[in-house]
Every structure is written in structure tokens, then in C-alpha cells.
C-alpha positions in Angstrom: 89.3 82.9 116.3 91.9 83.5 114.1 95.0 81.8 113.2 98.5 82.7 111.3 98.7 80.2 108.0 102.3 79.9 106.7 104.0 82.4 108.5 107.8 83.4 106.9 110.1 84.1 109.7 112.8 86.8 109.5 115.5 86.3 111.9 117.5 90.1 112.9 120.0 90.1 115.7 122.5 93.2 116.3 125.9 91.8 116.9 128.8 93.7 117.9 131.7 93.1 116.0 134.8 95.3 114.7 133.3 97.0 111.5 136.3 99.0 110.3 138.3 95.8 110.4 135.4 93.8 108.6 135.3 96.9 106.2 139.2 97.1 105.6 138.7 93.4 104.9 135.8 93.4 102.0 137.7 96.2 100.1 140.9 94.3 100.3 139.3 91.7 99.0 137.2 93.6 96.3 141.0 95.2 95.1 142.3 91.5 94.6 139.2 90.3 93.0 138.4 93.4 90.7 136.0 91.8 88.2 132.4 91.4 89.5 130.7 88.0 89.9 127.5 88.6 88.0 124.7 87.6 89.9 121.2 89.6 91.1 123.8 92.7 90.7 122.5 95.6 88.7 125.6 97.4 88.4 127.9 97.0 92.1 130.6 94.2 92.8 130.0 91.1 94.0 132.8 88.4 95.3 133.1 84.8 93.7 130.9 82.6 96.2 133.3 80.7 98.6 132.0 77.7 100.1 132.0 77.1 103.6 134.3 74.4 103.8 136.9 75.8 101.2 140.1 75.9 102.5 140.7 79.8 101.4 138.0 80.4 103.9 139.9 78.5 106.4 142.9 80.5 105.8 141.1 84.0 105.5 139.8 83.5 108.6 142.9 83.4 109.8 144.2 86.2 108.5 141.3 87.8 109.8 139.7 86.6 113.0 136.9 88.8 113.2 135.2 87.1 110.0 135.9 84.1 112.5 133.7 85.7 115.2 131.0 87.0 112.0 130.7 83.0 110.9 130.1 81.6 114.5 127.1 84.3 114.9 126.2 83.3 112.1 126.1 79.4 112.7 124.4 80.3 116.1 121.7 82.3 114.7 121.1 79.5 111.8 120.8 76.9 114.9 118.1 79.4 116.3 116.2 79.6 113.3 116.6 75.8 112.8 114.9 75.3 115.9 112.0 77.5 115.8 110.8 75.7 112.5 111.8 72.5 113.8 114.6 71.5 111.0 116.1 68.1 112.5 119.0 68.5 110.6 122.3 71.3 111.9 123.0 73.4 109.4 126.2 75.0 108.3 127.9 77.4 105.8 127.2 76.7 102.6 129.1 79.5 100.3 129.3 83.5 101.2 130.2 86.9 99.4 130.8 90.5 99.7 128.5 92.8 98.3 129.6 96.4 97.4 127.4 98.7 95.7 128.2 102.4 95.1 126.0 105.0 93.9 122.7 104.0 92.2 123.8 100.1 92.4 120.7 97.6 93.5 120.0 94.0 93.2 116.9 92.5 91.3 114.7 90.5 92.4 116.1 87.0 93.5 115.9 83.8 95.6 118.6 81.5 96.9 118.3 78.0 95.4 119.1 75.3 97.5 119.5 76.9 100.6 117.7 76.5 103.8 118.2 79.8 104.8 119.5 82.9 103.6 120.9 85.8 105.1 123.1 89.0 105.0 125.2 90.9 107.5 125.5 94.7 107.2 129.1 96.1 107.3 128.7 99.9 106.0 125.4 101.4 105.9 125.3 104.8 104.6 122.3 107.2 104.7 119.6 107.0 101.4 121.6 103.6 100.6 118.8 101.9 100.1 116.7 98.9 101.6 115.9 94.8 101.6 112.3 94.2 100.0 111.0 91.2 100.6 108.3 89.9 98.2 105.1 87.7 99.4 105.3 84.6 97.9 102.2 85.3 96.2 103.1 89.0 94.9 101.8 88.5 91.7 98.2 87.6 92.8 97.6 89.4 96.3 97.2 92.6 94.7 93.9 91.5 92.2 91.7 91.2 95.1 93.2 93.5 97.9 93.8 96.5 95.8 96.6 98.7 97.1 94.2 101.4 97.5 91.8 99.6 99.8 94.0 99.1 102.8 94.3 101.3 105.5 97.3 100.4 106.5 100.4 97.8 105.3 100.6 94.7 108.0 102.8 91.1 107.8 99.0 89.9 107.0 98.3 91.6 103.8 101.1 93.1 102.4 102.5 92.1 99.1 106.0 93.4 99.8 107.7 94.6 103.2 111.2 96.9 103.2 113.7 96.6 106.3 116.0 99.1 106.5 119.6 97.9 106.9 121.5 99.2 109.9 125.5 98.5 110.7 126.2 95.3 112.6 123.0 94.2 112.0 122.9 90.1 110.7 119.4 89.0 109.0 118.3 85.5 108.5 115.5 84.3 106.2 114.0 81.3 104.4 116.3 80.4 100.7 112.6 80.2 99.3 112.2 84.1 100.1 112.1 86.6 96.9 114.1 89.4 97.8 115.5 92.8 96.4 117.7 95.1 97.1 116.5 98.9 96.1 119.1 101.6 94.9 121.9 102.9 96.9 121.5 106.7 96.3 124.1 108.0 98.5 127.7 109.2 97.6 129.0 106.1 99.8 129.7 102.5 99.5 127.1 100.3 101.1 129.3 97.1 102.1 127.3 93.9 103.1 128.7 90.0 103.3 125.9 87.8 102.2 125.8 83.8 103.0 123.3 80.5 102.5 123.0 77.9 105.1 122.0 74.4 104.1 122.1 70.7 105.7 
């Protein structure tokens, strides 16, 4: 018999939701903000964090009632995920940002301190733009015994690292704890992405 030990869960869900206004929105937002917060960013622009109970979020959703409809999916997927791993506590918005990166712009490897979950929503995905790599907690060992070479194939059970492949509209959900990357955006276009933590 076997059984799954310590599982990591990533949530996807396609929502629906108006992307040019969502787009028109996070390069408003980039003009009015011009200098990049520096984070996991390796070249790209990222927004200041705003927390989920600042007012300016409060009044940019507003302004814009489709980031409105973006933060309830959000909260109802985080509610989903709460419940599958049996967190007693509700969860809600911590901070989020926009992420822009143009050509050749990736992220490094990062986690999110301090966050239950993490999670990113894809606004504009071009072609070649690149891909989420997520890292097994254990990278850095894995490899020593079950060489590379030796599997036949990659599978959740003994891969080191696993890519997803954004697509538009699509909102993922993962654990804080998760290291993650984001590899280079080689297309002519801007990939556009809001990212956000959830926490108790």
C-alpha cells in the first residue's frame, strides 16, 4: 500500500473577469508609480505592496469594480483552500501588487513570509513569456540520491522542481512556505500579473 506524505496543494481556478479593464488598470497604475519596488524582481516593475485593509484599496476598488470582483474570487478560493487543509481560522487579504515584466525580466527564487497562502492572478500572458517554477521543499537534497538521469519520467512524487504555464484569467493559490520562481519573459510583450498573500 502506499500513501502520499506531505502533500503541497496548488489551488488553479479559471475565472472570467474583464482583462482589458484589469490590464488598462495595472499600467495606469505602473505610470503613477514609475519606480519599481525591489523585491524577487530581476529587472521588471513591481507595485508598492498594499495591504488589504488600506483605505487606497478601498477606494481603487471603487474606481475600478472589476478588481472588486478579482478580490472576492480571490477570498473564495482562499476559503476553499482553507478548508481542504483544515485551517480553523478565515483568511483575508493581507497585501497585493502588480507585476510587469517586459522582455527578458524574471523573478528569483523566493517565498512569502508570513503568509498562509500565496497566490497570483494572470492578466496578460503573452507567448514564450515564461513560466511559475515551483521548487520541492527539499531541492537541494532530492537530486543526490534520485539523480536526474535515472528517472523515466518527472511526477508530483519525485520531482525536484515542477513549471505551470501561466494562462490569462487564470488565479493560482499555494502554500506562503512554497519556493517559487518566475523564469524569463522572452517575448516582445508585457507579461502583466497581480500577485497577493492571504493570512489569518
Amino acid at each position: 500500500m502506499f500513501e502520499d506524505l506531505f502533500p503541497t496543494l496548488l489551488y488553479s481556478k479559471d475565472l472570467k473577469l474583464n482583462l482589458n479593464e484589469l490590464s488598462e488598470y495595472c499600467l495606469k497604475f505602473k505610470q503613477r508609480h514609475k519606480t519599481s519596488f525591489d523585491a524577487s524582481n530581476a529587472g521588471g516593475w513591481q507595485s508598492p505592496k498594499l495591504g488589504g485593509d488600506d483605505p487606497i484599496i478601498k477606494d481603487i476598488v471603487k474606481q475600478t469594480p472589476v478588481l472588486g470582483k478579482l478580490f472576492k474570487e480571490i477570498l473564495k478560493a482562499g476559503e476553499e483552500y482553507r478548508k481542504k487543509i483544515h485551517y480553523s481560522q478565515k483568511l483575508k487579504m493581507s497585501n497585493i501588487w502588480v507585476n510587469v515584466n517586459s522582455h527578458k525580466d524574471w523573478n528569483s527564487q523566493h517565498i512569502h513570509p508570513n503568509a498562509v497562502l500565496a497566490g497570483v492572478y494572470y492578466i496578460n500572458v503573452p507567448k514564450n513569456s515564461g513560466t511559475i517554477n515551483f521548487k520541492h521543499p527539499s531541492n537541494n537534497v532530492i537530486e543526490y540520491d534520485w539523480e536526474p538521469h535515472l528517472m523515466e519520467k518527472y511526477t508530483p512524487h519525485n520531482s525536484p522542481a515542477w513549471n505551470v504555464t501561466p494562462k490569462e484569467n487564470k488565479l493560482l493559490l499555494f502554500p506562503g512556505w512554497l519556493p517559487h520562481l518566475v523564469t524569463p519573459n522572452f517575448s516582445q510583450e508585457e507579461r502583466i500579473s497581480i500577485s497577493f498573500n492571504l493570512r489569518r
